[in-house]
C-alpha positions in Angstrom: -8.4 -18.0 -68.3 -6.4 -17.3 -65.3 -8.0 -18.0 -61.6 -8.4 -15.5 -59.2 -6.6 -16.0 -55.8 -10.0 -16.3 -54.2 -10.8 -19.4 -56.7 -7.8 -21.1 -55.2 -8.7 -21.3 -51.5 -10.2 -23.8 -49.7 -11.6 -23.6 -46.2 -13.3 -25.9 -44.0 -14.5 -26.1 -40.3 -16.4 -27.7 -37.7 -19.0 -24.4 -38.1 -18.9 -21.7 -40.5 -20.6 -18.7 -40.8 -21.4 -16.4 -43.9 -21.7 -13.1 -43.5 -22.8 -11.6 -47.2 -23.6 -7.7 -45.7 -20.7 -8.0 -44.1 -18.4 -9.4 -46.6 -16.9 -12.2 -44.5 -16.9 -15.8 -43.7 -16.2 -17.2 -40.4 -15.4 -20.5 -38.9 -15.5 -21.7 -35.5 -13.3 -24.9 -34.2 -11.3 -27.0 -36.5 -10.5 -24.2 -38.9 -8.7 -25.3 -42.2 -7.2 -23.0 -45.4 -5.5 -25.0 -48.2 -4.1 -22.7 -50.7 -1.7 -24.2 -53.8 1.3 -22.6 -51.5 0.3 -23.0 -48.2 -1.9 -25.0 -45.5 -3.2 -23.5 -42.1 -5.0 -24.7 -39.3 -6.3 -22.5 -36.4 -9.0 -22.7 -34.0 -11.0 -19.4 -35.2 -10.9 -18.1 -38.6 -12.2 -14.7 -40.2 -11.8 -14.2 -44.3 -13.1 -11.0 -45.5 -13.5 -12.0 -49.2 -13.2 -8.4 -50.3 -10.1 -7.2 -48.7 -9.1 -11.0 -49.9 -7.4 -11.5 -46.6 -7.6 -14.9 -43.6 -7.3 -13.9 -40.3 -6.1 -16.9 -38.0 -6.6 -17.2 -34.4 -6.4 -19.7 -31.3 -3.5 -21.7 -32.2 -3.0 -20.6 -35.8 -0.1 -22.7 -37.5 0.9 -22.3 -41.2 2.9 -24.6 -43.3 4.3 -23.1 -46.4 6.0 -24.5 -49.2 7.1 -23.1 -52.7 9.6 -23.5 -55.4 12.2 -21.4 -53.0 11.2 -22.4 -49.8 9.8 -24.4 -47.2 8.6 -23.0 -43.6 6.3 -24.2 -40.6 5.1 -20.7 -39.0 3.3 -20.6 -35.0 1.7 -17.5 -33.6 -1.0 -15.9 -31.6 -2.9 -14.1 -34.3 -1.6 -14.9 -38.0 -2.7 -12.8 -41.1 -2.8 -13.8 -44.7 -3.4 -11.8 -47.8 -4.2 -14.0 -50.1 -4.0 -11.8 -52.9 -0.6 -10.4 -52.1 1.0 -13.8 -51.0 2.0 -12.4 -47.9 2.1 -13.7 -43.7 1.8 -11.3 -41.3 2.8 -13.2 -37.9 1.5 -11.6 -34.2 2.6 -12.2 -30.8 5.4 -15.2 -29.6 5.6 -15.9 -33.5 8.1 -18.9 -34.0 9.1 -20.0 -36.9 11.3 -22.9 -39.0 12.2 -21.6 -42.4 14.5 -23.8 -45.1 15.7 -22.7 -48.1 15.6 -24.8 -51.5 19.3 -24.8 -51.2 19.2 -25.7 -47.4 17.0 -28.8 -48.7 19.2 -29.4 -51.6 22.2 -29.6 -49.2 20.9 -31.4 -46.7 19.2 -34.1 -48.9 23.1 -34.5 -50.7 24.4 -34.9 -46.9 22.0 -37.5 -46.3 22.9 -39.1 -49.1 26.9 -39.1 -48.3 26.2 -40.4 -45.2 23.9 -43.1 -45.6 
């Protein structure tokens, strides 16, 4: 049977919170997510388990990394819907992004010059 996108998240934290009349879990300090494409950090984190979506504050950071890609994402206030695979990225967002060719190339001019 195929897994929702709820069964593959994992979060941990130094305090968390559920909130079943309100449909949310929250976690305060040392806020983790690991997810099969992606790992984020932030000091406060909100996941409505309905709307199936992580909100990331106070120093959220995101890395990513897929069969097409590879990225390392920084922001004030970092949104992920799970279900959709999507980042939404808030206020002095930075971000390092690589493509699987950009990796592929540089690995082969490592390689040359080694």
């Amino acid at each position: 049977s195929k897994k929702s996108p709820d069964e593959k998240v994992t979060i941990t934290g130094e305090k968390i919170e559920t909130y079943l009349n309100k449909n949310k879990v929250v976690v305060e300090e040392h806020a983790q997510v690991k997810h099969p494409q992606l790992e984020a950090t932030a000091g406060f984190l909100n996941y409505d388990f309905v709307e199936k979506k992580i909100y990331l504050e106070k120093e959220p950071f995101i890395y990513q990394k897929n069969e097409d890609a590879e990225g390392k994402y920084w922001a004030d206030n970092i949104e992920v819907d799970v279900e959709k695979e999507i980042i939404f990225l808030k206020g002095n967002v930075k971000a390092t992004f690589y493509s699987e060719e950009y990796l592929d190339f540089e690995k082969e001019l490592k390689y040359k010059w080694i």
